[in-house]
C-alpha positions in Angstrom: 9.7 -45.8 11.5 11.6 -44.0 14.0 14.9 -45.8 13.1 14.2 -44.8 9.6 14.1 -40.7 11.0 17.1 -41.7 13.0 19.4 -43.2 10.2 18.2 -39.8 7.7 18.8 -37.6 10.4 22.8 -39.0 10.7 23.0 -39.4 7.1 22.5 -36.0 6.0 25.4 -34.7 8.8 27.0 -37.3 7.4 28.5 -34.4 4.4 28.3 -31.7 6.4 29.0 -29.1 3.5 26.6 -30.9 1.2 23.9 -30.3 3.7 25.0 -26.9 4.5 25.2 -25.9 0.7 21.3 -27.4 0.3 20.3 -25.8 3.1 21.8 -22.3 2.5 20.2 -22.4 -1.3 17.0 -22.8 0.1 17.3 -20.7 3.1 18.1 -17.9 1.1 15.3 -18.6 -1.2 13.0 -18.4 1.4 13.9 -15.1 3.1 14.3 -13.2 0.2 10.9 -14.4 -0.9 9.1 -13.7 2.1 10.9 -10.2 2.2 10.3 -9.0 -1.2 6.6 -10.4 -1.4 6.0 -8.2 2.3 7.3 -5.1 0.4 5.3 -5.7 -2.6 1.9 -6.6 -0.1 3.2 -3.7 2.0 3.3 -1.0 -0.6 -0.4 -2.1 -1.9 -1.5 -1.9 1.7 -0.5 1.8 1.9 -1.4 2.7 -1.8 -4.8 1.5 -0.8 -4.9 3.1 2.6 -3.9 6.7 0.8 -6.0 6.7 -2.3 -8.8 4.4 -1.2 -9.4 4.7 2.6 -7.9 8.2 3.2 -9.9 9.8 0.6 -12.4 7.7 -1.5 -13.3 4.8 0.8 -13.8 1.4 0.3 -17.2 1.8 -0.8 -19.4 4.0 -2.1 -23.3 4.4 -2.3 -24.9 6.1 -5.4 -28.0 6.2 -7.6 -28.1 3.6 -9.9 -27.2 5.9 -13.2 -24.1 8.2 -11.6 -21.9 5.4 -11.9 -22.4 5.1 -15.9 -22.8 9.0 -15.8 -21.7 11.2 -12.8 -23.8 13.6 -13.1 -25.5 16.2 -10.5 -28.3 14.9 -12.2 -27.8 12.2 -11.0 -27.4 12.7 -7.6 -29.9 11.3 -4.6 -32.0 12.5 -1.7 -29.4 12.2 2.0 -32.6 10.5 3.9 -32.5 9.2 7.4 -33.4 5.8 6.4 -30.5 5.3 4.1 -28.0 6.5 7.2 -30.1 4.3 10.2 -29.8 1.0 7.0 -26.2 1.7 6.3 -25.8 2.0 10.3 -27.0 -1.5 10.8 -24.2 -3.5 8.7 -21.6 -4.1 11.3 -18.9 -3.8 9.2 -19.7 -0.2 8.4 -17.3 2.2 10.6 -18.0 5.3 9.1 -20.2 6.6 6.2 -19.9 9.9 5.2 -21.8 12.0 3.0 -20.1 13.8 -0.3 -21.3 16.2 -3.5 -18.7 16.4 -6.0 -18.8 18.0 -9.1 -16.8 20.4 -11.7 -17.2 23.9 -12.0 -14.2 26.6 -13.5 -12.4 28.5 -10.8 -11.1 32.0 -11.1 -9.3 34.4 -9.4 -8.4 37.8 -11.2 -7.0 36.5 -14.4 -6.3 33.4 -13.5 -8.8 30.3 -14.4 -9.2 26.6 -14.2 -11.4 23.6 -14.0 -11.3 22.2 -10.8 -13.4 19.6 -8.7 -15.5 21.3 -5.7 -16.2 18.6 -2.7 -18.5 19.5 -0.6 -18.1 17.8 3.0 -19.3 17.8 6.5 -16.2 19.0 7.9 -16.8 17.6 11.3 -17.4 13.6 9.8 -15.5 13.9 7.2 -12.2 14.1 9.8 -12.8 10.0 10.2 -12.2 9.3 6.3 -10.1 12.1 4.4 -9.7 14.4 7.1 -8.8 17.3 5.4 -8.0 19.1 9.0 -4.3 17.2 8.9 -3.0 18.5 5.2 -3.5 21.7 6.5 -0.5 24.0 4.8 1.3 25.0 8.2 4.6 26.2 6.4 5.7 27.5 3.5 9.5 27.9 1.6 9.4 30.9 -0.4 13.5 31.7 -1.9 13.6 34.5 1.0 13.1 32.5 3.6 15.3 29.6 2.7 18.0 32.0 2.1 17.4 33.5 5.7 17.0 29.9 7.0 20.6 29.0 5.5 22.2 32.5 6.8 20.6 31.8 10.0 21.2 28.4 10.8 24.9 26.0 10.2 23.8 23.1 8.4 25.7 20.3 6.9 26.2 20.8 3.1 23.5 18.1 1.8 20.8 19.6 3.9 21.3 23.2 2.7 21.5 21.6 -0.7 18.0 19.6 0.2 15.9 23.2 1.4 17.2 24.8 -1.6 15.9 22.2 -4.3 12.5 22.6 -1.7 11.9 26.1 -2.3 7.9 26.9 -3.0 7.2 23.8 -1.1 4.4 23.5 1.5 3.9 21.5 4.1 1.3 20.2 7.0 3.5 18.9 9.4 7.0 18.8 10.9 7.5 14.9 10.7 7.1 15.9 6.6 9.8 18.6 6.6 12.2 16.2 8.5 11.9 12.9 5.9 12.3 15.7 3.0 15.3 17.2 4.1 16.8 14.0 5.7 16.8 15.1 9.2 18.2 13.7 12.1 17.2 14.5 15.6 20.2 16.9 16.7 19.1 18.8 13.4 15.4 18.9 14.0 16.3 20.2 17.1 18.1 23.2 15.6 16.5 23.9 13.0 12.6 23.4 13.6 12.3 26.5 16.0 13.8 28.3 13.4 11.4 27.3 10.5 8.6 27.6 12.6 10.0 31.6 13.3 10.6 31.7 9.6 8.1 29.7 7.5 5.1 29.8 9.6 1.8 30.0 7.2 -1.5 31.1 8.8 -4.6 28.5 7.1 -7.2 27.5 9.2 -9.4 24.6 8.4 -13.6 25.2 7.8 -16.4 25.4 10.3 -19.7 23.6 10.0 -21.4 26.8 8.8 -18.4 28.4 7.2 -18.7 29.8 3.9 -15.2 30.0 2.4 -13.4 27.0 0.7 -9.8 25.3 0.8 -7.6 25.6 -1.9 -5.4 22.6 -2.8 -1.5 23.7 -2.8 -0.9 23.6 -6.5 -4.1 25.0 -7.4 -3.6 28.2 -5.0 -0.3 28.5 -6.7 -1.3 28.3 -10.8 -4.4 30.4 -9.5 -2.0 32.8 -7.5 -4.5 32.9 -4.7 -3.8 33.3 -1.4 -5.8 32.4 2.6 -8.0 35.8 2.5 -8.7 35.7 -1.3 -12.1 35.7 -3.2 -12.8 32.7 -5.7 -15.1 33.1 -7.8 -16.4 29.7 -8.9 -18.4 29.0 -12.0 -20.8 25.9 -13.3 -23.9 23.9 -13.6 -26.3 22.6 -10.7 -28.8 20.6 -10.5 -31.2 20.3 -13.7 -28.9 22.8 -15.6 -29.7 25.5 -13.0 -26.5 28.1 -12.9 -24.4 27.8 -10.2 -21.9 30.8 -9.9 -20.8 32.4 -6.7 -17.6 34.1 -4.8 -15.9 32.4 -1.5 -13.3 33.3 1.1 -10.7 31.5 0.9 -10.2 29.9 4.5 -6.8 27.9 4.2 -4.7 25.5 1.8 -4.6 22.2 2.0 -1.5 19.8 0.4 -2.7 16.6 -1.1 -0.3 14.1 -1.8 -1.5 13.1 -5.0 -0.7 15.6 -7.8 -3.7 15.3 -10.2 -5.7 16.4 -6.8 -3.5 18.2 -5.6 -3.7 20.0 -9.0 -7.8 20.9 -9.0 -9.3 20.3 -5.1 -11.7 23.0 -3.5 -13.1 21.7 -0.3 -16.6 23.8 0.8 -18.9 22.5 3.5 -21.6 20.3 2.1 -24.8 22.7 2.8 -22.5 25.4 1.2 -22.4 22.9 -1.8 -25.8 21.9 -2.0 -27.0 25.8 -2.0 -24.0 26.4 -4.7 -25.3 23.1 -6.9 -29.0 24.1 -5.8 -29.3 20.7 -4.8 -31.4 20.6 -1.8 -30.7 18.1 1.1 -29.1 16.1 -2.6 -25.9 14.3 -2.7 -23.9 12.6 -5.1 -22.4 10.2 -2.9 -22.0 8.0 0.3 -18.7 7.0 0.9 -18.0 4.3 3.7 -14.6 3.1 4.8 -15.0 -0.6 6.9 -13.7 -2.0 10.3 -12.5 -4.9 8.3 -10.9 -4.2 4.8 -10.6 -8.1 3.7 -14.5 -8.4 3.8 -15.4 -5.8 1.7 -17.3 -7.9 -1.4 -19.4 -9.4 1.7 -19.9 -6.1 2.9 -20.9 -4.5 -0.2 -23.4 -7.3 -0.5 -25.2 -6.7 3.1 -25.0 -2.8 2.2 -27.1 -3.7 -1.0 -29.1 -5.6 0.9 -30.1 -3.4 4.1 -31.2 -0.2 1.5 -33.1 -2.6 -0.5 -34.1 -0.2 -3.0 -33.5 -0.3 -7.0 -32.6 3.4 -7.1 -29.5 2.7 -5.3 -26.3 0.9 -6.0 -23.2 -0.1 -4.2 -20.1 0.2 -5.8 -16.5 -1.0 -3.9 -13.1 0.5 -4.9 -12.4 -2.0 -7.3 -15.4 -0.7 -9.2 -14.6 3.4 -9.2 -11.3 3.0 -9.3 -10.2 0.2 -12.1 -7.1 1.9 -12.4 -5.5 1.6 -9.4 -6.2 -2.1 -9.1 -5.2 -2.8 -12.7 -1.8 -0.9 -11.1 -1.5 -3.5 -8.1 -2.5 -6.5 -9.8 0.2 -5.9 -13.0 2.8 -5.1 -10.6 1.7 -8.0 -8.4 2.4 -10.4 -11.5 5.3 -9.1 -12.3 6.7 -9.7 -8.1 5.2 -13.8 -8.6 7.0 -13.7 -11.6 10.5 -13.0 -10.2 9.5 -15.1 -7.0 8.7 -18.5 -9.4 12.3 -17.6 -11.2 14.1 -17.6 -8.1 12.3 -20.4 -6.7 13.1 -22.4 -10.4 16.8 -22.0 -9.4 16.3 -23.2 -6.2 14.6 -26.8 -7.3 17.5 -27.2 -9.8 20.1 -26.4 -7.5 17.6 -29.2 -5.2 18.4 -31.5 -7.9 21.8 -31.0 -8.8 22.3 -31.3 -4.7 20.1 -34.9 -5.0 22.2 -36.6 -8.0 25.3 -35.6 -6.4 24.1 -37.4 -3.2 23.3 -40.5 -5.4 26.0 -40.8 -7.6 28.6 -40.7 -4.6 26.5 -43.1 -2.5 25.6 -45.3 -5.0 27.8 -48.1 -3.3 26.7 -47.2 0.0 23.3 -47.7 -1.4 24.3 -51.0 -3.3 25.6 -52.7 0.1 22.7 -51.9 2.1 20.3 -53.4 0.1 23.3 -55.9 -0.6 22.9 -57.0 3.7 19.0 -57.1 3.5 17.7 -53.5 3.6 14.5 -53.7 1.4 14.6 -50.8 -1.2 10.8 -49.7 -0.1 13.0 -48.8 3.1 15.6 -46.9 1.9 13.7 -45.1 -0.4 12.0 -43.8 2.8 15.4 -43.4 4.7 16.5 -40.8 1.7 12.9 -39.5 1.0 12.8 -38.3 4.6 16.9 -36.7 4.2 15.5 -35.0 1.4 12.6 -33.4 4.1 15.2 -32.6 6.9 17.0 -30.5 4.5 13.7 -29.3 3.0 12.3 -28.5 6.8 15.8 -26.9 8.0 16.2 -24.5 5.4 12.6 -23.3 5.2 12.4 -22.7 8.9 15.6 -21.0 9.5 14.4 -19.0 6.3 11.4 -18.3 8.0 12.6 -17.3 11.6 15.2 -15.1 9.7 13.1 -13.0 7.4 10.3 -12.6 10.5 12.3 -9.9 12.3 12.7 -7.7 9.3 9.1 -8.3 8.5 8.3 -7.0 12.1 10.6 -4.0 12.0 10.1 -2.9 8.5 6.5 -2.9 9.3 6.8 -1.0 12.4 9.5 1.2 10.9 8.9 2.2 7.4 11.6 2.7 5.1 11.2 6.4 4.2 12.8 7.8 1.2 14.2 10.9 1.2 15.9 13.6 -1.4 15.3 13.0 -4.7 13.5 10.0 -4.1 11.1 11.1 -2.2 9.7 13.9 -4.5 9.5 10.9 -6.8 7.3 9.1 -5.2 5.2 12.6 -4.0 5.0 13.0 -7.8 3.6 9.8 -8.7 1.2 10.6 -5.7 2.7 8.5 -3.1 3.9 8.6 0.4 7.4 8.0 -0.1 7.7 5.2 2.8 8.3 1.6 1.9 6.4 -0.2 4.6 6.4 -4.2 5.0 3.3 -5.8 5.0 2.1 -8.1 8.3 2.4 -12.1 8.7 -0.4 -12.9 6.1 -1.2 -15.8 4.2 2.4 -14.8 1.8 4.4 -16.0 4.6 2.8 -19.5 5.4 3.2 -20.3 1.9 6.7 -19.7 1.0 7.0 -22.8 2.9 4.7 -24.7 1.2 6.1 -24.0 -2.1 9.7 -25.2 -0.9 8.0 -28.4 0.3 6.6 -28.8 -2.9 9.7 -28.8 -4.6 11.9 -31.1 -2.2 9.1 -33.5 -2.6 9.2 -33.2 -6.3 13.2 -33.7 -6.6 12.4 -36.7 -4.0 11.1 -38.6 -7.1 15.2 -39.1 -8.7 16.0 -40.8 -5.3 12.9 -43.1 -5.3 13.3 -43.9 -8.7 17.1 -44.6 -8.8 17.0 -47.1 -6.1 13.7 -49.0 -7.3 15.6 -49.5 -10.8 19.3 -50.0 -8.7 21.3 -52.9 -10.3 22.8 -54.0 -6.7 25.9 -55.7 -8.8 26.9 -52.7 -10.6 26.1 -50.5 -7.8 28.4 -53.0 -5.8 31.4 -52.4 -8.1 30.9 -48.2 -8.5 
């Protein structure tokens, strides 16, 4: 056997630039694979950390009827017991209690429907965490034009602050990636915006009885941090629920239809508004380990143990989003199996190259003794060296971007990135971690060289050794 590995390793160096052609088909199959499947997986992986662990979580505890009707009504009683059962699942890493409902909000002349969360604002900083989309700076057309008169700026970044007039934002790092900063320009320029665009919002005490305003709300309602809002709906058991808040600070949520209708209060402040009681319409629970969610949900179900609850994971609530990640997911396995489909046919077309122009070789060696059941290992196992090389190489080639793309997001900027703001998104294209994608792009190659290793085998068991003799 090893004179068998021996003689295919010399044969296949034996053309170097069929080798090298096989090799690079299949190398470049591979890393483009891997790549595009990490930014595909990548992309989910963020999706789902913005819209599912950032604000939802994974999970979600409710009465039994508020999933079929999501109703105050249907809310249930925030006990002790549940929080000490839920404690006790150790995948649990942070549970957190919620009421959500609807209720028309209206300042001066202004009104619209809008969903009023009420949170503990101290526990609710380890799911959502409002606290960090705090509106720190704001572009009105005055102060860009003072920002531009102040400061020298290249001619694409005074065109980028311009198309970001009436824009807020929580956080420097936001203002750079929008206006495709570098760091000699942050350095010049974010003293002066904080001079200039400074906004005074201030996030909500436990006790506090004034709300946050999400950014496009506050605008269409024209309120502002120091406003009354007067807020209008049904509580509990059709009792009226109708009251005026302070307005403490705006908050900028990232996706639109939120960002659109949010009003955080403190949850005692919405259980008095929804005359609830110590009532709540939800639990929600994000987990230590994301990939064991389904078991999870299942001990959760388990460790309450009572038929007026129910346990719902993010797949449930929100159908939307993975009917979203699992189309698009398609579509990427689509593209990979075409480019893969090219790849085994340019395989082929490499194998009955190899075969036609050694189909004397072939002839005299079995011609001087070599039994066929041998040689069809001999080109079985050249067939697996160029299989082996080209995957590897693919492999060790693609794992450095993986690594740094992951570490280093691709963040869009300009146009691009209020594209992806507007269809809720963080506009960074982040690669996903070695997972199981990666192992089997190799697998899948292997298949295929093991598949085209069947013209080979069955060329040389039907070989005429007198014809091939005279080729």
């Amino acid at each position: 056997m090893k004179k068998t590995f021996i003689m295919a390793w010399r044969n296949i160096w034996r053309n170097k630039r069929r080798t090298l052609i096989t090799v690079a088909s299949i190398f470049f199959a591979v890393f483009f694979a891997v790549v595009m499947r990490s930014f595909q997986l990548g992309t989910y992986d963020h999706m789902i950390h913005q819209a599912i662990e950032s604000f939802t979580g994974y999970i979600q505890i409710q009465d039994k009827e508020f999933f079929y009707e999501p109703s105050l009504d249907n809310s249930f009683e925030y006990t002790d017991e549940i929080v000490s059962s839920v404690k006790k699942v150790e995948n649990v890493q942070v549970a957190v209690p919620r009421v959500e409902s609807f209720a028309l909000a209206s300042t001066g002349l202004q009104s619209k429907g809008v969903l009023v969360t009420g949170i503990d604002p101290v526990k609710e900083k380890n799911l959502s965490n409002p606290e960090n989309r705090i509106v720190k700076f704001r572009f009105t057309p005055e102060i860009v034009d003072q920002i531009i008169k102040e400061v020298e700026l290249p001619e694409k970044q005074v065109e980028l602050i311009k198309a970001n007039e009436n824009n807020s934002y929580s956080s420097f790092s936001r203002i750079s990636l929008d206006m495709a900063l570098d760091s000699d320009l942050e350095k010049i320029l974010f003293p002066v915006i904080e001079q200039k665009a400074s906004f005074e919002s201030d996030y909500l005490n436990t006790n506090d009885d004034g709300v946050l305003v999400s950014d496009r709300l506050a605008r269409y309602l024209k309120a502002d941090v120091g406003d009354t809002l007067v807020l209008i709906g049904a509580g509990y058991h059709g009792m009226s629920a109708a009251n005026i808040f302070p307005i403490r600070g705006i908050v900028k949520i990232l996706s639109p239809e939120l960002d659109n209708k949010l009003v955080y209060m403190t949850l005692e402040n919405a259980q008095q508004f929804f005359s609830l009681g110590n009532r709540v319409t939800t639990l929600n629970i994000n987990l230590e380990d994301p990939d064991e969610m389904v078991e999870s949900q299942e001990d959760l179900q388990n460790a309450i143990n009572n038929d007026q609850f129910t346990v719902k994971n993010w797949e449930e609530f929100n159908p939307t989003m993975k009917q979203q990640i699992e189309g698009d997911s398609v579509g990427g396995v689509i593209f990979i199996g075409i480019l893969y489909f090219i790849v085994l046919f340019g395989i082929v077309g490499t194998v009955l190259m190899m075969i036609a122009e050694r189909k004397r070789e072939l002839g005299v060696m079995v011609a001087i003794g070599m039994a066929k059941v041998k040689l069809s290992f001999v080109l079985v196992f050249e067939m697996l060296f160029l299989g082996l090389i080209g995957t590897l190489s693919g492999l060790a080639a693609s794992a450095p971007v993986v690594v740094f793309f992951n570490r280093n997001p691709i963040k869009m900027t300009g146009e691009m990135s209020k594209m992806y703001e507007d269809m809720g998104f963080d506009p960074v294209m982040p690669l996903a971690w070695f997972n199981d994608y990666f192992v089997w792009q190799a697998v899948i190659v292997m298949i295929m060289v093991i598949i085209a290793c069947y013209l080979p085998l069955r060329r040389v068991r039907k070989m005429n050794v007198i014809k091939a003799l005279r080729a």
